[in-house]
C-alpha positions in Angstrom: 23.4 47.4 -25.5 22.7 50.1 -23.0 25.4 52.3 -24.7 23.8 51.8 -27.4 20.0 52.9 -25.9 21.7 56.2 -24.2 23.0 57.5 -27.4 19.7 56.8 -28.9 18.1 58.3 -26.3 19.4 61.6 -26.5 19.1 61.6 -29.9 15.8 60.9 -30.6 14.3 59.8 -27.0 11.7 58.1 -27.7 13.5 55.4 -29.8 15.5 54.5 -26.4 12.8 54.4 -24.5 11.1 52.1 -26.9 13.8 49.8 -26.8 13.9 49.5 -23.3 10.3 49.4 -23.0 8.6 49.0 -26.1 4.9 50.7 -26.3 3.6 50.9 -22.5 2.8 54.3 -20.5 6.6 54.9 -20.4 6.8 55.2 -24.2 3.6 57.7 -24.0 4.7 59.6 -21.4 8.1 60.3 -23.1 6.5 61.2 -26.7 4.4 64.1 -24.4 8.0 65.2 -22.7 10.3 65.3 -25.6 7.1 67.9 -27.6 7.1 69.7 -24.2 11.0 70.4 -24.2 13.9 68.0 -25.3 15.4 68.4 -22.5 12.7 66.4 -20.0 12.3 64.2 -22.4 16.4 63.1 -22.8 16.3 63.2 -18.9 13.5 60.6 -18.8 14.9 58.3 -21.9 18.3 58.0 -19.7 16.4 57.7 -16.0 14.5 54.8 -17.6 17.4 53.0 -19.5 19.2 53.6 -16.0 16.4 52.5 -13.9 16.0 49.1 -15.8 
């Protein structure tokens, strides 16, 4: 399942971290990343998919 949340994650980040997480601060804070740069916000999805 995690390969799963990593592709999703750098395709639309969000989605992965939503999976892992569902709708807490780490969701939030990921939306506000990925519209400041895709970039930071794929870097997040995968450190938090990693971290749990």
């Amino acid at each position: 399942m995690d390969i799963i949340r990593i592709i999703l994650s750098i395709l639309l980040p969000p989605v992965g971290v939503f999976l892992q997480v569902g709708l807490g601060l780490q969701f939030w804070i990921n939306i506000v990343l990925t519209l400041l740069g895709y970039i930071p916000g794929v870097v997040h999805a995968i450190w938090i998919i990693a971290r749990h």
